[in-house]
PALOLUM-928518 format. One record per residue: residue in one letter; x, y, z of N, C-alpha, C in turn. Coordinates in steps of 0.05 Angstrom, whole numbers, plus 5000, padded with zeros to 4 digits. Layout:
BEGIN
AXYZXYZXYZ;...
***
This chain:
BEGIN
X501749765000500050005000501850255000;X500950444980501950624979501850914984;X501751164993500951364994502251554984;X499751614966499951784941499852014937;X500152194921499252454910498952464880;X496752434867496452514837494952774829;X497052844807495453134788494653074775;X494652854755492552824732493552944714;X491453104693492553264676491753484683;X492153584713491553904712494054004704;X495953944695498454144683497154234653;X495553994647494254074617492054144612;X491654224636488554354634485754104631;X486253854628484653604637483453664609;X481553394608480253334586477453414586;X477353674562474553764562474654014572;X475654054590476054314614474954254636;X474154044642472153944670473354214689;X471554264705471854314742473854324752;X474754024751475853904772479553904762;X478953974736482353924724484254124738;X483154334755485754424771486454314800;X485454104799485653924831486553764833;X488353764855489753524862488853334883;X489153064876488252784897489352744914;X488352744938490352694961489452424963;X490752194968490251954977491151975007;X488851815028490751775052488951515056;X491551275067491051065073490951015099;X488450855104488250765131488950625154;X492050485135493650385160496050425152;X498350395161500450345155501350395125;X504150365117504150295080507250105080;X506849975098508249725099506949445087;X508149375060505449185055506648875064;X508648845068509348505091508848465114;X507448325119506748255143508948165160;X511447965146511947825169515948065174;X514848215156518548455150517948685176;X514748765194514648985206511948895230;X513248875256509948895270510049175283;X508049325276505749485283504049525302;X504449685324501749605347499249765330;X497649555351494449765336494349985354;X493550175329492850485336490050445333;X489950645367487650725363485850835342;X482750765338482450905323481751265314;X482351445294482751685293481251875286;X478452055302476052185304476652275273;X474752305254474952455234472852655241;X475652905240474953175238473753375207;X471353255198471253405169469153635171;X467953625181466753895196467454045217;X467054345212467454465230466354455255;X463254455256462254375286463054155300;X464753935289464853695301467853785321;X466453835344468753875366469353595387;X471053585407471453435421472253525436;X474053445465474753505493478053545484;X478253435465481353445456482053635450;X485453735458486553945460487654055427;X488853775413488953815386487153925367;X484753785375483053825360481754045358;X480954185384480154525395481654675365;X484054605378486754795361485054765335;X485554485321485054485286482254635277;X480054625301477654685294477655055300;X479055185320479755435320480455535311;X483255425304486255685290486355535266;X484955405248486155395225484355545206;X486355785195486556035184487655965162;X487756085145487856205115490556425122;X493056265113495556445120495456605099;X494156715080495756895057493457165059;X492657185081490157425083487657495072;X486957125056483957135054482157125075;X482157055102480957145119481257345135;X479457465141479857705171480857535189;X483357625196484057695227482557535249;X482957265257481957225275478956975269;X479057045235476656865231478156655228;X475856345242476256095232476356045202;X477155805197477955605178474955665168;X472555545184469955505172468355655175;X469155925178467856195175469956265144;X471556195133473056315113471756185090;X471455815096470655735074468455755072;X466155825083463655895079463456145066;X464256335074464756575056464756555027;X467556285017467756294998467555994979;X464855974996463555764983462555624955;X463155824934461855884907464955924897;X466855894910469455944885470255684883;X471955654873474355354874476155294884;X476555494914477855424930476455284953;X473655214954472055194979471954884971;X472454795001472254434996468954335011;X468254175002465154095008465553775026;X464753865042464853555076461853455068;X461653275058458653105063459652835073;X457352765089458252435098456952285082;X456852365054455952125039457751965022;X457751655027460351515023462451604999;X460251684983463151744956460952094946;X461952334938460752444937462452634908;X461052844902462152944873464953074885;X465853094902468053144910470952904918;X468652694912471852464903470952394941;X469852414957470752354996469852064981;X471351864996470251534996470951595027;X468751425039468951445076468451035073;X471150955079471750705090471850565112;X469650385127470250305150473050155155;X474950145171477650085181477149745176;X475349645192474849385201473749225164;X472549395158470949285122473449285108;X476149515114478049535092480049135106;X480249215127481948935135480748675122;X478548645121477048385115477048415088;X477948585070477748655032479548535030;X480048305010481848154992482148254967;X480548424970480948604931482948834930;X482748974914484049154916483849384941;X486349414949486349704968484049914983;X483150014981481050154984481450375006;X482050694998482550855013480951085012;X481851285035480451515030481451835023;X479451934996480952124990478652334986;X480552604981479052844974480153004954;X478753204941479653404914480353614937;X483053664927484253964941485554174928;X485754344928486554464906489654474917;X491354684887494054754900494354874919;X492155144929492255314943491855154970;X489155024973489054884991491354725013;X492154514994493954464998496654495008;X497354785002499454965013498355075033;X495655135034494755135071495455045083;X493854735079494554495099497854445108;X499654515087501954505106502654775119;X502254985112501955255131501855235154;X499055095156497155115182498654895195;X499554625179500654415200503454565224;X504154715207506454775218505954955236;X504455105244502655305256501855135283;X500354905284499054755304502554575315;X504454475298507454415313508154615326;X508854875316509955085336508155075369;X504355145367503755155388503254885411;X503754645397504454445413506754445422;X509454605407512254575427511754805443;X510954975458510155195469508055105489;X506054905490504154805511505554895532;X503654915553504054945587501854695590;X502554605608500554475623499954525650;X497054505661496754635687495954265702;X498154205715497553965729495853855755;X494153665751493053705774494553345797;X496453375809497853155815497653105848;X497452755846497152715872499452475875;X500352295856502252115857504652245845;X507452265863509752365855511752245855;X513652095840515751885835518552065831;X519751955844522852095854524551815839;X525951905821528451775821531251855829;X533351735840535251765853537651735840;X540151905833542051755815543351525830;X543751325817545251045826548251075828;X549050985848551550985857553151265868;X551851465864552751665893551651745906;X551551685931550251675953550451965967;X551352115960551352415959547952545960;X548052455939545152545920542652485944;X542652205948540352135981539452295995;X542352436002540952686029538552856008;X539752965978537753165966535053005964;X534752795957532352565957531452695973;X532152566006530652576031529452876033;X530653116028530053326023527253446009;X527653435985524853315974523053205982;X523952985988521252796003520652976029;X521452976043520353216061518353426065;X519653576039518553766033515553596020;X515553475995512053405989510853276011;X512253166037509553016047509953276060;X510453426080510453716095506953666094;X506153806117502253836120502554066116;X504154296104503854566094502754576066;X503754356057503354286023499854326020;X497954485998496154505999494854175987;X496754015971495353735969496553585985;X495353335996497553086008498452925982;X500452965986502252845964503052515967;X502852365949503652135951506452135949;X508552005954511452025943512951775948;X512551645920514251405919517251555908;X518551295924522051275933521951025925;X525251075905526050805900526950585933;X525850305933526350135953529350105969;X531250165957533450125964533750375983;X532650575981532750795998532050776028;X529750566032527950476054529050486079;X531850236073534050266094536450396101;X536550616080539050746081539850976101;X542251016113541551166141541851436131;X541851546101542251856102539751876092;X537251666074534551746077533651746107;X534151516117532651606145529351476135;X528951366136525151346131523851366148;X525051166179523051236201523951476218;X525551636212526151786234524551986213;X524252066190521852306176519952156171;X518551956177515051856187515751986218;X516652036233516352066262516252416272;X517352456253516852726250515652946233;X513252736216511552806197509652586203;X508052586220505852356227504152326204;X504052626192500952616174501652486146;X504752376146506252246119505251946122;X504451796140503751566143501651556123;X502951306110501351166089502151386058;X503451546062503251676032506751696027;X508251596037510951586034511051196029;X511951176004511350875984514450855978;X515050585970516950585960516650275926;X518450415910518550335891520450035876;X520549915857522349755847521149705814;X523449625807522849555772520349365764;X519349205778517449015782514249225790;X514449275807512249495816512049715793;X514149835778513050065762512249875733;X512849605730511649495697508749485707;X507549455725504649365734503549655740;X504649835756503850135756504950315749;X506150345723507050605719504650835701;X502850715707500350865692499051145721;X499751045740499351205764499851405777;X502751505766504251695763502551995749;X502952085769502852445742505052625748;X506252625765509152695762511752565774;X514352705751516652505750518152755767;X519452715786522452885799524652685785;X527052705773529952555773531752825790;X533752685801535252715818537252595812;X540052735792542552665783542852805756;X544152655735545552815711542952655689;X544052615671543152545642543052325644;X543452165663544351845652540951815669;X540151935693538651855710536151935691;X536152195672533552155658533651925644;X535551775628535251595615534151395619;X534151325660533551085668531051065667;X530351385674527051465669526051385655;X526051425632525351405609525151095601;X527750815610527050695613524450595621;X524550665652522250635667519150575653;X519150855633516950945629516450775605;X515750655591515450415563513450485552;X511750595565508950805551509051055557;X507051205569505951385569508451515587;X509651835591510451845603510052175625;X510152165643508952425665511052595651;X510352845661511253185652514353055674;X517553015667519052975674521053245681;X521453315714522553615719525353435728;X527453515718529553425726531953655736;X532753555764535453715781538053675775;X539153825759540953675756544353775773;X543553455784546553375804548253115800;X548553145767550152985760552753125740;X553852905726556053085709556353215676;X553453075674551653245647549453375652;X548653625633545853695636544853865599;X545553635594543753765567540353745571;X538853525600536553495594536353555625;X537953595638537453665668537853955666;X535254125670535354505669535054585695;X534654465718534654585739536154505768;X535954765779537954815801536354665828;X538654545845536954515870537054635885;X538254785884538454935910535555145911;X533255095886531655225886529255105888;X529354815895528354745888525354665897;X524654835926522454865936521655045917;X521955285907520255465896520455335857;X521655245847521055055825518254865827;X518754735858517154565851513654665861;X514154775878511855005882510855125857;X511655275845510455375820509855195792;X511554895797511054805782507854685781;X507454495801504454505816502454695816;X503454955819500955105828500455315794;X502255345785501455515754502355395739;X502955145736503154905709505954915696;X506454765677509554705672509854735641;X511754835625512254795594513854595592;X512854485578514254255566515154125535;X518153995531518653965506518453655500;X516553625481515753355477518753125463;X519253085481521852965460522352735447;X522652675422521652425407522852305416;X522351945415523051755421522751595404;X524651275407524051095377523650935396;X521150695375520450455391522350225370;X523550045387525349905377524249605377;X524049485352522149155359525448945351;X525548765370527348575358526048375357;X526448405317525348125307527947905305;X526247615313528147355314527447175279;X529147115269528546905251527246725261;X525246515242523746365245526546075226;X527045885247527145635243531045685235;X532145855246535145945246536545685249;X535945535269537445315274536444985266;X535145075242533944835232536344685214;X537344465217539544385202538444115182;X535644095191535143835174534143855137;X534944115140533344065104535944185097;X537644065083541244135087541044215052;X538344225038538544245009536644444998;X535444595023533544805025535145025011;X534045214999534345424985535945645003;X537745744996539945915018537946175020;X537946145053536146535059537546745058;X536646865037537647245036535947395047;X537447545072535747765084534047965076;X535548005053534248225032531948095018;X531747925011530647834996526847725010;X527547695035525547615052524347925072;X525648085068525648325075523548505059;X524948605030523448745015521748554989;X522748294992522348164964519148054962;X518047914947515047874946515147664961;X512647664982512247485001510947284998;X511146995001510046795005507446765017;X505646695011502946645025502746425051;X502646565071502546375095505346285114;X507546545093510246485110511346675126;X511946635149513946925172515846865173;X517046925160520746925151521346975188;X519247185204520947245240518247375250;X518547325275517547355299519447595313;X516747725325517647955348518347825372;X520347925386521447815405520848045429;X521348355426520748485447520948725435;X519048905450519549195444519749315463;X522349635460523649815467523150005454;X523050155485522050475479525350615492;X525950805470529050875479528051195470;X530351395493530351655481532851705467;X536051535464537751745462539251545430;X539051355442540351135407538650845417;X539850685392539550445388542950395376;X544350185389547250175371547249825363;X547649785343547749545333551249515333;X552249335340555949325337556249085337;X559949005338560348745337560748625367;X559948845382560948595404563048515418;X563248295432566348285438567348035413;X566248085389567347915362569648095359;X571847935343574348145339574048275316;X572048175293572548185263570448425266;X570248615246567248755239564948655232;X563648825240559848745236559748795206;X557348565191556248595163552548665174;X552248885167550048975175548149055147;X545548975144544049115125542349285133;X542449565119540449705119538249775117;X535749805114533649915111531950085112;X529950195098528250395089526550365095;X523750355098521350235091521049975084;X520850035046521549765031523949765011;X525749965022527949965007529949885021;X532549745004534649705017537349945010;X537650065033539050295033542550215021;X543550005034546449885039547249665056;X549149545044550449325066553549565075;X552749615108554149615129556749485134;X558949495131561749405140562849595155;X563149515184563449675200563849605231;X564649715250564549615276561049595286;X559849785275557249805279555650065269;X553650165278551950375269549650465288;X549750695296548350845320545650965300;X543850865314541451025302540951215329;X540651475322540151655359537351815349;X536451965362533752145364535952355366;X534652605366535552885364536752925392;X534852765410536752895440539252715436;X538852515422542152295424543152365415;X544252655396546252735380547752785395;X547452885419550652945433550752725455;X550952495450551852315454552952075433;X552951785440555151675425554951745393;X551851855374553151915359555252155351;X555052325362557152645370560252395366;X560452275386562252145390563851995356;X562051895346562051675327561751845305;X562252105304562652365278559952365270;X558052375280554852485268554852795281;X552252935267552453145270550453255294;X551353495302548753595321547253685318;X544653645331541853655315539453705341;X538353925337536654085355534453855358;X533853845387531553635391529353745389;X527753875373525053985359525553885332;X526553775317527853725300526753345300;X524353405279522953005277524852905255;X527352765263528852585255529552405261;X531552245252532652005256536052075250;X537552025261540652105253541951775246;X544151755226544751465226547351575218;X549151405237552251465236553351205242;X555751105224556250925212559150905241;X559650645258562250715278564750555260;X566550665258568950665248567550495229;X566750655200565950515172568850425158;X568950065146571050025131570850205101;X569150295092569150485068568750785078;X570850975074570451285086568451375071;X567551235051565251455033563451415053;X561751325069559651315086559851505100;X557751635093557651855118555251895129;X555151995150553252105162550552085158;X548352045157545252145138543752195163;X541752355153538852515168536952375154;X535452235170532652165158530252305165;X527752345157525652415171524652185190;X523452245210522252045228520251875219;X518451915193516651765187517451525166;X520951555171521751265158522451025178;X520650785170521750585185524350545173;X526050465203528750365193529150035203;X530349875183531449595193533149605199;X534849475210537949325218538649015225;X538948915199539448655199542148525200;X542548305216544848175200543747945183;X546047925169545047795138545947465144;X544947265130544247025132547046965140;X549546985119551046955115554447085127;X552947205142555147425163556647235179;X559347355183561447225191560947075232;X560347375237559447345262556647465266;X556147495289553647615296554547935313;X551247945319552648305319550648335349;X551748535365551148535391548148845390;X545948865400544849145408544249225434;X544649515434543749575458541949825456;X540149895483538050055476538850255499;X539250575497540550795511542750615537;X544750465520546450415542546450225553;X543550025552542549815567542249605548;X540949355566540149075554541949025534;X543048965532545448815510544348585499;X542648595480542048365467543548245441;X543847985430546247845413543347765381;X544847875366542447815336545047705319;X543247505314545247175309544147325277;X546147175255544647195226542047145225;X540747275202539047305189535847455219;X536747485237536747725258535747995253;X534148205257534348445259532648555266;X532848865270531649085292529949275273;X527549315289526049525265526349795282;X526950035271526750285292524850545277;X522950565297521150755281520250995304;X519551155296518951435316516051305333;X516251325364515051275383513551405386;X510151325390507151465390507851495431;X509351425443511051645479512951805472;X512052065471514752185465515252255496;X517752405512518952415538517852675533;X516452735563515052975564517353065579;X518853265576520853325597520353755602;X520153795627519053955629521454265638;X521754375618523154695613523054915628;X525255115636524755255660522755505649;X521655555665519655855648521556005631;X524156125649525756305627527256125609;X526755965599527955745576528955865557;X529256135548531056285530533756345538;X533756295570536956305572537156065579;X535955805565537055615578536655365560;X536355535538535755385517537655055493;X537554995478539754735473542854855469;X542555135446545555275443545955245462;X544855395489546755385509547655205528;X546454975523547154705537549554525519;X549754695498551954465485553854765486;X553655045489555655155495557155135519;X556155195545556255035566557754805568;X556454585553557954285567559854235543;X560354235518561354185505564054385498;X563254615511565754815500565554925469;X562954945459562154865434563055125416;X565155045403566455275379568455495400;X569455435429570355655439573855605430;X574655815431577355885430578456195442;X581056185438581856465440581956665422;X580456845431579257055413581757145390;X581457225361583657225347584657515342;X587357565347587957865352586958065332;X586158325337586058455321588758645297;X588958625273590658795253590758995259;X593759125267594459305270596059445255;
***
């Protein structure tokens, strides 16, 4: 399945002169446009309100927006008028698009049930509309219009469960924990605050747990403690995240979080802070205002990572069977009734995915992928796929470039490539990427997800990485103009400084 855009012959003015010969077809398909089943699994998405009228509102925040602010950027509307106060106006020209809910109408709408299109063995069946050029150049106007005011959101929180994470292994950090914790259970606080603590804290003598229950009676029962087991079963319970340490401790976060994730305010008292913006020493009146007049926050993409396993790898009894090419079972035409692989697990990562060799001595033979294209075979120690916040990490390291986290990409940087022509590439985020090793590879190739789980992909093996429907809500100081990414990679990186160069005399 494919998703399309056709003109027809409106360059030639169409046949006859019809109407319609200056319009262009938008095709949009209703699932995916991955057409192998067994090369990509997919969770089901929910399904997605169709907004084609203006009155048709909902409780949704997106949707308000699309049904309010979408305006007419080139000054055919007044100032302030909706989308469907404009086209009503100009209902009688050829720029006005016509919404009927009748299944197929003179305007080209086909309205397809989701569930009728899955059960079709025939051909495709999608849904489309006549839009013009102008139109059209709206619709991306305006899209970009509704991205800016989603990276700008505040949210005004209303929170009663509060989860503290602690950085691991300096015990420094504890006393600031216990601090915190203090402060939310406090009976000054206008809510009673719940406040889970990681378990290991319970017994530690610089938290102290029973000596602040003894001196905070009214904390009984709302001071919890946590472990990795407890947050897979409740991490839906949460509405706000505290971390406590550097960069590595959001990361764990983020672990943590495998879905949905709380508005994340991070202190940072560790030895990075590209994603840690705040001070502790302030941190009663941070967190006070964060609670009481709501928080901005930058949605930061994430990739969900599936490792697929070959199906029947260690089968040695058909020794006259047809040799498997990865590629070939990848992008090539599929067999009826066959899964070349099975999902094995999915990961939600914020900073990379690194596929390498491992502790093998020789280099990794890695294949690439597109969608349904095959990009390259990989010779190499390995290859870092990162998100925009992972640019200044191992790929920075591994010569990829730096890349503003508002910025919906994918970065792929090749680690010590045996061919120097490989360089660098930017993808957009709405490309699935593969990473295979190939049937025939020498060794096998090791992955890991931001740092963690070290899993081993034997030949004919590989990883799908696609942009994550959780992005990391991580929450920005109000004055965030002086505190913005330049200045976190000027700051920590030393980024472009030198000694100033003398002036000609």
């Amino acid at each position: 399945m494919d998703r399309g855009l056709s003109q027809g012959d409106a360059d030639h003015g169409g046949a006859g002169g019809e109407p319609d010969a200056n319009k262009l077809e938008v095709l949009l398909t209703p699932d995916c446009s991955h057409r192998r089943k067994s090369s990509l699994v997919m969770a089901n998405e929910p399904r997605r309100p169709r907004m084609d009228r203006a009155h048709d509102r909902t409780a949704c925040f997106v949707h308000s927006l699309i049904a309010d602010e979408w305006v007419l950027p080139y000054g055919d509307a007044k100032e302030g008028e909706t989308a469907s106060n404009a086209t009503a106006s100009n209902e009688n020209t050829d720029d006005a698009v016509a919404y009927d809910d009748a299944a197929t109408d003179s305007n080209g709408v086909t309205v397809t049930d989701e569930d009728d299109w899955r059960r079709k063995s025939g051909p495709t069946i999608v849904e489309s509309r006549q839009l013009t050029k102008r139109q059209l150049s709206d619709m991306a106007w305006n899209v970009r219009k509704l991205s800016k005011k989603l990276d700008s959101i505040k949210l005004k929180l209303s929170v009663k469960n509060v989860f503290l994470v602690t950085k691991a292994g300096d015990d420094s950090v504890i006393t600031f924990t216990r601090k915190a914790t203090e402060w939310l259970l406090s009976k000054d606080r206008d809510t009673q605050y719940n406040v889970y603590v990681e378990n290991r804290l319970e017994a530690h003598p610089d938290f102290a747990a029973s000596q602040l229950m003894e001196a905070e009676p009214s904390a009984a029962g709302r001071l919890r403690f946590w472990d990795v087991k407890f947050m897979q079963e409740h991490a839906h319970i949460f509405d706000f995240v505290i971390t406590l340490g550097g960069d590595g401790t959001v990361l764990y976060t983020s672990c943590l979080f495998q879905h949905v994730v709380p508005p994340v305010l991070s202190f940072s008292l560790g030895s990075l802070g590209f994603l840690t913006k705040f001070d502790f020493n302030n941190y009663q009146k941070t967190l006070d205002s964060a609670f009481k007049d709501g928080v901005a926050v930058s949605l930061r993409l994430r990739f969900e990572c599936t490792i697929m396993r070959s199906n029947c790898r260690t089968d040695d009894s058909l020794t006259h069977a047809k040799k498997r090419d990865l590629v070939e079972e990848l992008i090539g035409e599929e067999v009826e009734g066959t899964l070349t692989h099975k999902p094995e697990k999915v990961v939600q990562i914020l900073n990379d995915v690194v596929l390498d060799r491992g502790p093998n001595p020789t280099m990794s033979s890695i294949e690439l992928f597109g969608d349904d294209e095959h990009f390259t075979t990989l010779l190499a120690d390995g290859v870092c796929i990162a998100t925009p916040t992972g640019s200044t990490a191992y790929n920075l390291a591994a010569g990829g470039s730096l890349c503003h986290p508002d910025n919906p990409v994918i970065l792929v940087t090749a680690i010590c490539a045996h061919t120097l022509s490989f360089r660098p590439i930017i993808l957009p985020d709405t490309i699935v990427l593969r990473m295979g090793v190939p049937y025939d590879a020498r060794t096998s190739s090791w992955a890991s997800f931001d740092g963690r789980e070290r899993v081993e992909l034997h030949p004919g093996d590989y990883l799908t990485v696609s942009a994550s429907r959780y992005p990391f809500a991580n929450v920005l100081p109000q004055d965030r103009r002086n505190n913005d990414w330049v200045h976190s990679i000027s700051k920590t990186l030393n980024w472009n400084s030198r000694q100033k160069q003398k002036a000609l005399k």
